[in-house]
Structures are given as C-alpha cells and as structure tokens.
Kinemage of the C-alpha trace (Angstrom):
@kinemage 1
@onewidth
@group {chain A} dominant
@subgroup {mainchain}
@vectorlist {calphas} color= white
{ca unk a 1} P -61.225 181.537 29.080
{ca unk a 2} L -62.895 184.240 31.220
{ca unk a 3} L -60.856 186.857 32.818
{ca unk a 4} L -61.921 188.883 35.495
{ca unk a 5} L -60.101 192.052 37.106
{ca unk a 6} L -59.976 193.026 41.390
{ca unk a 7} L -60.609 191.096 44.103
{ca unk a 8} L -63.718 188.936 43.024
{ca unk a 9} L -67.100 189.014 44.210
{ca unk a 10} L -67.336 185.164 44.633
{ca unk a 11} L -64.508 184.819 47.022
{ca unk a 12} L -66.693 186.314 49.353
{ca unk a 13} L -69.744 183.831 48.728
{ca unk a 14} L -71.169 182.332 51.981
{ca unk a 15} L -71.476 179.122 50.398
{ca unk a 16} L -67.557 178.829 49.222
{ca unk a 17} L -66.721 179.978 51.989
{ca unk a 18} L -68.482 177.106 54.393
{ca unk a 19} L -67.252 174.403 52.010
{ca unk a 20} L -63.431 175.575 52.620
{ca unk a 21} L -64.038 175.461 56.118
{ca unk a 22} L -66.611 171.957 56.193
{ca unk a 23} L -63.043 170.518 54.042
{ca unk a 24} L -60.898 171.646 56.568
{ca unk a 25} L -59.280 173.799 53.558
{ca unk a 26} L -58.773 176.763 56.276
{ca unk a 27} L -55.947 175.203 58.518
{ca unk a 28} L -52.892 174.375 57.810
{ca unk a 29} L -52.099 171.141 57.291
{ca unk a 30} L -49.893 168.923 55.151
{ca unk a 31} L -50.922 166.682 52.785
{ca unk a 32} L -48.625 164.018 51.210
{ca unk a 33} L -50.786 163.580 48.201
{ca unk a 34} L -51.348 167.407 46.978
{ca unk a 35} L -47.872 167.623 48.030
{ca unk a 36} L -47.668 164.860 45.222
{ca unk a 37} L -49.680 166.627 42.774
{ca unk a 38} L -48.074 169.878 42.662
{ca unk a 39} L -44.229 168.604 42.429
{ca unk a 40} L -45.995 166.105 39.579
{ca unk a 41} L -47.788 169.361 37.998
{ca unk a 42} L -44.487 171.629 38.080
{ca unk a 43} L -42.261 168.529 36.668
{ca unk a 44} L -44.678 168.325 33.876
{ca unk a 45} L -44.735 171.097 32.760
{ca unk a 46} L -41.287 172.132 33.445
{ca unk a 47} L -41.451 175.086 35.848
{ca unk a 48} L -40.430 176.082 39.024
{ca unk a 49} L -43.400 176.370 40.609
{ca unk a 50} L -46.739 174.347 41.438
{ca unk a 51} L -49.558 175.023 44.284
{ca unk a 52} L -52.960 174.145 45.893
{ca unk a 53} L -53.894 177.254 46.421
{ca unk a 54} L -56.931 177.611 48.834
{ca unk a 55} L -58.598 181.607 47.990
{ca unk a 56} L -60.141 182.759 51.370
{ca unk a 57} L -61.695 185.713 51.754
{ca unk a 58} L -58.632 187.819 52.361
{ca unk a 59} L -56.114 185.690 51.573
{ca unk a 60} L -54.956 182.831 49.426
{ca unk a 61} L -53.209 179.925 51.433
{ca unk a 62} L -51.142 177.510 49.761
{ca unk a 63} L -52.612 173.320 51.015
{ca unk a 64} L -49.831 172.038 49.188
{ca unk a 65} L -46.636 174.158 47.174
{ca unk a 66} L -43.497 173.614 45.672
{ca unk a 67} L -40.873 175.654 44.545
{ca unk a 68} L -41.804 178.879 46.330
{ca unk a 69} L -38.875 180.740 48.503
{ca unk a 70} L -38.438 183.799 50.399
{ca unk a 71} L -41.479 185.644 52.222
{ca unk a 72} L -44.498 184.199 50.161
{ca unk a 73} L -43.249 180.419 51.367
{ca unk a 74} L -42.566 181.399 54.804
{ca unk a 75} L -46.467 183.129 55.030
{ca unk a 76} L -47.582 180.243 53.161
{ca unk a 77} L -49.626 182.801 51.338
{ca unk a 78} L -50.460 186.397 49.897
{ca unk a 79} L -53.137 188.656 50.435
{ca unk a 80} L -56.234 187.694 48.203
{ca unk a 81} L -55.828 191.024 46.016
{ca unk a 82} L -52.396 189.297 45.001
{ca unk a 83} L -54.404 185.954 43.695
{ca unk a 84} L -54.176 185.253 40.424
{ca unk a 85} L -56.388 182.397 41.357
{ca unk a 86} L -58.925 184.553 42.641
{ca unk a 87} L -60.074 185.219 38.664
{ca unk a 88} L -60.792 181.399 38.792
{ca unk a 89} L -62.959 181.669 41.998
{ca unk a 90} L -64.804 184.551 40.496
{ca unk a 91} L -65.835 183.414 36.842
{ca unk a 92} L -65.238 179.262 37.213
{ca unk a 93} L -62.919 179.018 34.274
{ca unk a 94} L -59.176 178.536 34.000
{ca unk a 95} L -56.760 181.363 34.188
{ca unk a 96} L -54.198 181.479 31.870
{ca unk a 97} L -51.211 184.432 31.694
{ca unk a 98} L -48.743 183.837 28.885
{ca unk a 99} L -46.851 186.965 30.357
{ca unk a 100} L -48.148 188.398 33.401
{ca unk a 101} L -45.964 191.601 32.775
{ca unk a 102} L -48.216 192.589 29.816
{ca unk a 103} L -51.166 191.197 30.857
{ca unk a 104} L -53.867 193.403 31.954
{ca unk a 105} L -54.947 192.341 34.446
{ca unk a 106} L -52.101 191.121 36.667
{ca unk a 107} L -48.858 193.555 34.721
{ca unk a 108} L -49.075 195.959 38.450
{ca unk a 109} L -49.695 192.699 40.816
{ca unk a 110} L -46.834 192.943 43.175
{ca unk a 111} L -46.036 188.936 42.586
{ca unk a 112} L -45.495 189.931 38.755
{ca unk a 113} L -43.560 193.795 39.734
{ca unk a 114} L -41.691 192.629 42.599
{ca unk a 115} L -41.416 188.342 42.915
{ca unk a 116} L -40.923 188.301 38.509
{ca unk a 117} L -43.711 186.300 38.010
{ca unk a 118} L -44.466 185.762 33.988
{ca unk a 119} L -46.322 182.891 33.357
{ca unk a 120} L -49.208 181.552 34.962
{ca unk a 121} L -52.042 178.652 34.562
{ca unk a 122} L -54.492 177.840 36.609
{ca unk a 123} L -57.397 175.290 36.964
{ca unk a 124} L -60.046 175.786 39.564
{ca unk a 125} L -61.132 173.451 41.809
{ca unk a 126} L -64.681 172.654 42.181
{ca unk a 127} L -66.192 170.883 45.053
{ca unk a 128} L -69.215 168.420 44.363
{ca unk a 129} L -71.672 171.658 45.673
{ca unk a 130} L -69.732 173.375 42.783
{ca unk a 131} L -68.202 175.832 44.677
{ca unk a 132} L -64.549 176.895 43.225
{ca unk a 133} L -62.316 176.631 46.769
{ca unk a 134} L -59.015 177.619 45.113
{ca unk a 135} L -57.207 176.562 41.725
{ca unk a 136} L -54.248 173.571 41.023
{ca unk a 137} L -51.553 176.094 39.117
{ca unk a 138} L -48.215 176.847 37.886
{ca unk a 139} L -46.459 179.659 38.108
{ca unk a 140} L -42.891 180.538 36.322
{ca unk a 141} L -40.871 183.662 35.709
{ca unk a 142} L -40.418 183.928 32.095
{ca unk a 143} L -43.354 184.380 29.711
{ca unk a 144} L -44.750 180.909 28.122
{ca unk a 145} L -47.816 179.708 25.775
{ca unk a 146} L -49.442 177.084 27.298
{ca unk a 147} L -50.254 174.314 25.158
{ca unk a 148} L -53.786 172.275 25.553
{ca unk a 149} L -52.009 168.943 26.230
{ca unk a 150} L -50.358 171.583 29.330
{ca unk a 151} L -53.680 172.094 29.891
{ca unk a 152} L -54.951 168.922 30.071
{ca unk a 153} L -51.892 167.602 32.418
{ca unk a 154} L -53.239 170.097 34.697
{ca unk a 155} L -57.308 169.228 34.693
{ca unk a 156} L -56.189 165.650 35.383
{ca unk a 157} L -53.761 166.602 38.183
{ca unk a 158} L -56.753 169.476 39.505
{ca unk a 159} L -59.406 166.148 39.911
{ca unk a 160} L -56.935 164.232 41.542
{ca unk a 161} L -56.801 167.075 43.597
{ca unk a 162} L -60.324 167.615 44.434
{ca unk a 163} L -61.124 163.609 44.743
{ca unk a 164} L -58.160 164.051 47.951
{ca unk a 165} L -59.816 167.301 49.335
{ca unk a 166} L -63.328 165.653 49.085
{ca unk a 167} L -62.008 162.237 50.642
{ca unk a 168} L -60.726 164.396 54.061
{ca unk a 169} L -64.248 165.691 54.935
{ca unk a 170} L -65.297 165.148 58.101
C-alpha cells in the first residue's frame, strides 16, 4: 500500500473535483443505502466507527457516517489536512494505520492527538472516469492489524458504494 504525507496534490485535481460536484457528492444529503454500508462496514469489522467520506478540496465531508460524536459529527467533517483519506485520493491505493499514534504519517494529526484515533482502513472510491472522490473506511481508537479478509469486507462494501454514488447522477 502507498502512503503519502500532507495535504495531497490530487485533491486539488480539476477533474476530481467536477466529478464530486457532477455526483452531487458536494451537498449534503442523506442516503439510506451508504447509510447502510457504513453501519454494515463498522459491524463487520467490529469498530466504532464507519464513513463515506467525500475529500474536497479543503475539507473532507462525511455522505454517510456512523459512530462519530462530539464536534467532528456535528460539522459533518474536518479540514482536509485532518484526512486520513486524503492519502487515498493522492496515490489511489488503500490506507491502512495499524496505530495511528506511531504512524508517521498521521502520529501529530489532531484526530489521532486529540479525538484518540488508532486504527484506521481505508478503501478509495473510484468513479468510472477513475477519479478517487473520497474512501469507504473505519476508524477505531485502539491500535489493530487488519486482516485481508477485513480488507476484502471493505472493497466489497466500497463498490457497493460507488455503484449507489454512480446510480444518483444526474
């Protein structure tokens, strides 16, 4: 898996950037079946946690999340240099953080120094222009090894997930 540091150079790309907005990825709304996807992914895998998260260009927004309390739930999102999805959107691969408070790239992100963060996996989601809009993950606050059947639970769930955001265009 590729691992990339700082707010990524892709999530600025015009063309990601029109394909959130063609999907209708920039607005709030709420959507039963992602709504679905991430209590299905969190159950799974047995932590508290599960999002859509939709990586703007300064800011991630959250399509569908469970799990989440206090201020990140109420803003529905964090600033972009807080995405750990945003390594996804950058390099195309998966994101995986066993424990975010040694990792090097997220160990100062204020979601792993101040919310407790540990664990992490993420898989993008690719539109059919292959553009990575955001990332189905997990999130949950003591460190865990993923396993690949984890893994695959959440590629499965992430195409369900992308088949729904596809089927909305206008």
């Amino acid at each position: 898996m590729t691992e990339c540091a700082g707010t990524p150079d892709g999530v600025q790309s015009t063309s990601r950037l029109a394909a959130i907005a063609r999907l209708g990825l920039d607005r709030r709304t709420t959507d039963p079946v992602l709504q679905q996807l991430v209590e299905e992914a969190a159950e799974r895998l047995e932590l508290p946690i599960g999002l859509v998260s939709i990586v703007l260009d300064s800011a991630q927004v959250f399509a569908a999340q469970c799990g989440l309390g206090g201020w990140i739930a109420e803003a529905n999102g964090t600033p972009v240099e807080w995405s750990f999805c945003a390594n996804s959107v950058q390099s195309g691969q998966e994101f995986v953080v066993q424990d975010a408070a040694t990792h090097p790239l997220v160990r100062d992100n204020p979601v792993v120094t101040m919310e407790g963060i540990r664990c992490y996996a993420g898989i993008p989601l690719v539109v059919s222009g292959g553009e990575v809009v955001g990332n189905l993950c997990v999130l949950g606050s003591e460190a865990r090894t993923f396993s690949e059947a984890d893994l695959q639970i959440l590629r499965g769930l992430a195409a369900r997930a992308v088949e729904r955001i596809e089927s909305r265009e206008h």
